[in-house]
C-alpha positions in Angstrom: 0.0 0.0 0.0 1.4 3.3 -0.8 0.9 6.4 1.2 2.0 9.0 -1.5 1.9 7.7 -5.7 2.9 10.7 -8.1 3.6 10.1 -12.0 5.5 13.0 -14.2 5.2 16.0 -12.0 6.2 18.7 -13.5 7.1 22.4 -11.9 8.6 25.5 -13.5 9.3 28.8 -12.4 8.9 31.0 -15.9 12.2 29.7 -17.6 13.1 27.2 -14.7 12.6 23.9 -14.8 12.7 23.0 -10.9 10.7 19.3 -11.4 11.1 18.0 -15.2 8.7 14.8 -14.9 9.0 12.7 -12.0 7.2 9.5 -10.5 7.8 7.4 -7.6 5.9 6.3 -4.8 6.5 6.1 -0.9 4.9 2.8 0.9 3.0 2.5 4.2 5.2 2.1 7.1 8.5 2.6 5.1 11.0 6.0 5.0 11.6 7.0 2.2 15.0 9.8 1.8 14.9 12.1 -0.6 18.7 12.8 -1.6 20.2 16.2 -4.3 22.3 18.8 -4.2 21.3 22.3 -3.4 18.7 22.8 -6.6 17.9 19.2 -7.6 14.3 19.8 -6.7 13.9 18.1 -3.7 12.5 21.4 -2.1 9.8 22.1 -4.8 9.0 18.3 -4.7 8.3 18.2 -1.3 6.4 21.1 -1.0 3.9 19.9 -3.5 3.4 16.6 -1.4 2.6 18.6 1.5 -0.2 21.0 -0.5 1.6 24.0 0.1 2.3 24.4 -4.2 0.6 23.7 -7.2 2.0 21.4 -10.3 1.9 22.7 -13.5 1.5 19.0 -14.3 1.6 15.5 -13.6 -0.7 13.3 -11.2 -0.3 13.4 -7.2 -1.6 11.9 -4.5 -1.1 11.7 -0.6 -3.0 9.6 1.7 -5.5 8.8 -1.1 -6.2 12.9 -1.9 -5.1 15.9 -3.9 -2.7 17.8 -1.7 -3.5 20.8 -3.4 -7.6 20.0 -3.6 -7.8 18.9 -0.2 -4.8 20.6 1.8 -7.1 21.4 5.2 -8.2 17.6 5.2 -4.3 16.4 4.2 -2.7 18.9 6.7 -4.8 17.2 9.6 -3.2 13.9 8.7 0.3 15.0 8.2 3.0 16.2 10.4 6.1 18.7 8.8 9.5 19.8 10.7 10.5 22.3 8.2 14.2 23.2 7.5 15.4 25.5 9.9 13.1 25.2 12.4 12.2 27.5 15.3 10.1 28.6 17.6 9.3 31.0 20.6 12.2 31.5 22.6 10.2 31.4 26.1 8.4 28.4 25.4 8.9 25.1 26.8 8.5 22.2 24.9 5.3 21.1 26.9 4.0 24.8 26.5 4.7 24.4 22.5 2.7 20.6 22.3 -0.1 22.1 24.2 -0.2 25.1 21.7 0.0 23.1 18.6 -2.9 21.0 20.2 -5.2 24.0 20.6 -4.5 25.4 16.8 -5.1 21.7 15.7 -8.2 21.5 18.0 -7.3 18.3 20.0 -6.4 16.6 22.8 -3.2 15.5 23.3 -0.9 13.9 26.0 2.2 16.0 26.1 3.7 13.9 28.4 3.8 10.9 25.8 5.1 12.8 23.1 7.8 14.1 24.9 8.8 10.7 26.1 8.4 9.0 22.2 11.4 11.9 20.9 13.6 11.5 24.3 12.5 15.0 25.5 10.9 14.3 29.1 14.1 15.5 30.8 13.6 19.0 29.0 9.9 19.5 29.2 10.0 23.0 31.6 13.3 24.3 30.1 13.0 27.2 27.3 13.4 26.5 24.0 16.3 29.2 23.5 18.1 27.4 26.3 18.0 23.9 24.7 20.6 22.1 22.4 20.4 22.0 18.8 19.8 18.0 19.3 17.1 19.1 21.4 15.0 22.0 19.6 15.3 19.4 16.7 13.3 17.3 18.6 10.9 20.0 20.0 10.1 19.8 15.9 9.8 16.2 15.8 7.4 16.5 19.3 5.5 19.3 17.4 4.9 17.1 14.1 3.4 14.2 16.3 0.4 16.6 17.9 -1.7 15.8 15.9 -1.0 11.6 15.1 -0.3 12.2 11.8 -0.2 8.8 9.2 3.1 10.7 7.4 5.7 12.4 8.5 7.9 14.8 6.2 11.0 15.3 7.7 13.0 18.3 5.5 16.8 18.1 6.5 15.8 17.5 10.4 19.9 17.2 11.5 21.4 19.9 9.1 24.1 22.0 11.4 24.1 19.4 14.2 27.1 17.6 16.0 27.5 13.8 15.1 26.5 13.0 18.9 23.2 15.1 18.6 22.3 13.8 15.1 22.6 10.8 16.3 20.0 10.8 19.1 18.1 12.5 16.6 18.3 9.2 14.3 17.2 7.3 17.5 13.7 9.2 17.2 13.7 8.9 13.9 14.2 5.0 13.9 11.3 4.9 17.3 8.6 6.5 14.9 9.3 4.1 12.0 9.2 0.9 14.7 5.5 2.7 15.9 4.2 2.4 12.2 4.7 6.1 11.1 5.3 6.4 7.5 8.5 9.0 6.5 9.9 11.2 4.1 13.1 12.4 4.7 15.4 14.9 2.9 19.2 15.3 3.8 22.4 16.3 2.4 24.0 13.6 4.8 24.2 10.4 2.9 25.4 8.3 6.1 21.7 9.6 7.3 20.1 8.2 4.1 21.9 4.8 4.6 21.5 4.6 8.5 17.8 5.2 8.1 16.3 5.3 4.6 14.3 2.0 3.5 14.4 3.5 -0.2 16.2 6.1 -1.1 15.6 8.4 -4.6 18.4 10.6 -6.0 17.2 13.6 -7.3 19.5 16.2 -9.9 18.3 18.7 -12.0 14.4 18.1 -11.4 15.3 14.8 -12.6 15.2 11.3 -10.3 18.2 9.5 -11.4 18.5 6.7 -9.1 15.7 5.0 -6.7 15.7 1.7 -4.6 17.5 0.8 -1.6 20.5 1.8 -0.5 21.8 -1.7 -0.8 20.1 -2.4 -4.6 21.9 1.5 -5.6 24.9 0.4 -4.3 24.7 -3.3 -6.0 23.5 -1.6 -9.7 25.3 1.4 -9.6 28.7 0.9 -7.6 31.8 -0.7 -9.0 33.3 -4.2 -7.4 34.1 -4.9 -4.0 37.8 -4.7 -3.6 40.8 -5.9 -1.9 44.0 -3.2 -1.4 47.5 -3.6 -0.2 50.8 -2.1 -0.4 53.5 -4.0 -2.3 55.4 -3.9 -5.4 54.9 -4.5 -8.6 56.6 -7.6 -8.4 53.6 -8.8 -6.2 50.9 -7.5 -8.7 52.8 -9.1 -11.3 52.3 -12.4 -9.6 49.0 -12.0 -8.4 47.8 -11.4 -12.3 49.9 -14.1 -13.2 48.3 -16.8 -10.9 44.5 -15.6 -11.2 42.0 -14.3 -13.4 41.6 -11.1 -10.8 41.5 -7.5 -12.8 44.7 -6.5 -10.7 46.1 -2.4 -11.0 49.0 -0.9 -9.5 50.4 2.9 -8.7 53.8 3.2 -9.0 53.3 6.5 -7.3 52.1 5.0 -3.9 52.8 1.0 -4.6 49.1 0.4 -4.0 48.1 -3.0 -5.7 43.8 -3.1 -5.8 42.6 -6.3 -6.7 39.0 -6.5 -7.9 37.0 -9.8 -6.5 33.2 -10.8 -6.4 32.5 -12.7 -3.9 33.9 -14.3 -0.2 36.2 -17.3 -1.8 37.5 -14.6 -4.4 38.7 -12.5 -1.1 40.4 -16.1 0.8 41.7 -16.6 -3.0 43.5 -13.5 -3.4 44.7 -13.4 0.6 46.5 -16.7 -0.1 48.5 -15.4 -3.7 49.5 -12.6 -1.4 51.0 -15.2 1.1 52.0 -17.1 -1.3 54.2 -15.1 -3.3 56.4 -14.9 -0.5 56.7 -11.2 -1.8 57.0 -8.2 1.1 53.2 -6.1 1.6 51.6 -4.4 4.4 48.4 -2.6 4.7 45.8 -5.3 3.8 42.0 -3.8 3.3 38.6 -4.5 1.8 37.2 -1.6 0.0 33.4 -1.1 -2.1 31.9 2.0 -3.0 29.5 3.8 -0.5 26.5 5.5 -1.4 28.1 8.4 -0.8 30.8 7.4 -3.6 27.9 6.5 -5.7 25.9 9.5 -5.5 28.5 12.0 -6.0 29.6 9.9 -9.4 25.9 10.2 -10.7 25.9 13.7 -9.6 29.1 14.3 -12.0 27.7 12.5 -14.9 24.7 14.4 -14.8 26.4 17.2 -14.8 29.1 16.7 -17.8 26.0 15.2 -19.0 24.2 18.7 -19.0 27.5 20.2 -20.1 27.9 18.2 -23.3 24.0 19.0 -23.7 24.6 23.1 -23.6 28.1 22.6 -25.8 27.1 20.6 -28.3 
């Protein structure tokens, strides 16, 4: 079951194309990362899921409606931490639940929310005297109120230390486990892999990649590989006595052996030994989603180059 479905949405700003024709669709009980440099259109996207802007084109739908139709009944289902969130200095995080409960026009149990984003111990302190970890999670607290079915989380740890964003995560992880459905947008790409069921890379208005972390990393990253330092003596060998792809730089005497699976790692471990040959510096290497994303980034971009040049 899918909790938001869109197919070629489409946004432009006079001349701009901010959202060129996308589709995907975000499942019940899943989160789902948005990921894009500053300009991909991850903003604009977003904002059009939560009824706040109209499409030019393109079908949309969130919790079974029209978020631009039927934004009062959609924002009473929803909850939205915004990027650079804030609020009222000399409120407490229980004085800022019991707020957003009046505006929303329902009862809540401050109390419980506080306790489901790890905020209890801070309830009576003022906001402009909490941590960033903390206000963050005021946010998170506020998005709750009203027991929203979706959650749209827009870059919720951007400008916070690892420790903070971490505990952060934590909530983040708590609200998944209690059935909330997520969509999160970052510029951290450990955050996307730590959390992110699905993941969709956006450039350019453009999606580029979508699945998993794991299935990204599987189509779109080059082989696991093995690395040590030795000479070319040993690289020599090691070609000579296998079927491995095997490079070497003379500059640092860095041999990288390409292998596929487990027995091609005990395989290649044993030529080493083998060979009888000096080395030091054994290690296992793959590509991260990080290493990924930045590559598809670049392509895109000498992509859009050779486009505008040609």
């Amino acid at each position: 079951m899918s909790v938001i479905e869109t197919h070629d949405l489409k946004k432009s700003y006079g001349f701009l194309q901010a959202v060129k024709g996308i589709s995907f669709d975000v499942r019940s009980g899943e989160i789902f990362s948005m990921l894009g440099p500053n300009g991909a259109g991850k903003t604009t996207t977003i904002e059009i899921l939560e009824g706040l802007r109209t499409k030019d084109s393109g079908d949309v739908n969130v919790l079974g409606l029209d978020p631009w139709k039927n934004g009062y009944e959609l924002h009473k289902r929803i909850g939205v931490i915004p990027q650079g969130f804030r609020f009222f200095d000399k409120a407490t995080p229980k004085e800022a639940i019991n707020y957003y409960a009046d505006l929303f026009g329902v009862k809540t149990n401050a109390e419980q929310i506080l306790q489901e984003v790890i905020l209890q111990d801070a309830e009576n302190n003022y906001f402009e005297n909490l941590s960033g970890g903390q206000k963050q999670k005021v946010g998170l607290a506020l998005s709750l109120v009203n027991n929203p079915e979706l959650l749209f989380l827009d870059e919720p740890t951007t400008g916070l230390d690892p420790q903070a964003r971490r505990a952060v995560w934590q909530v983040i992880k708590n609200l998944k486990k209690a059935g909330r459905s997520i969509v999160l947008t970052t510029h951290y790409l450990e955050e996307a892999e730590q959390l992110a069921d699905r993941v969709a890379i956006m450039d350019d208005g453009l999606i580029i990649a979508t699945g998993s972390p794991h299935e990204i990393e599987q189509r779109f990253g080059s082989q696991e590989r093995i690395k040590v330092i030795g000479g070319r003596q040993l690289a020599d060998y090691i070609k000579t006595n296998s079927n491995f792809k095997v490079t070497y730089d003379d500059s640092t005497s860095e041999i990288e052996i390409a292998i596929q699976s487990k027995n091609d790692a005990l395989m290649a471990v044993r030529l080493i030994e083998q060979s009888g040959l000096d080395w030091s510096d054994l290690s296992t290497e793959k590509d991260s989603l990080e290493d990924i994303f930045l590559r598809l980034i670049s392509n895109t971009a000498e992509a859009a180059d050779s486009f505008h040049t040609s």
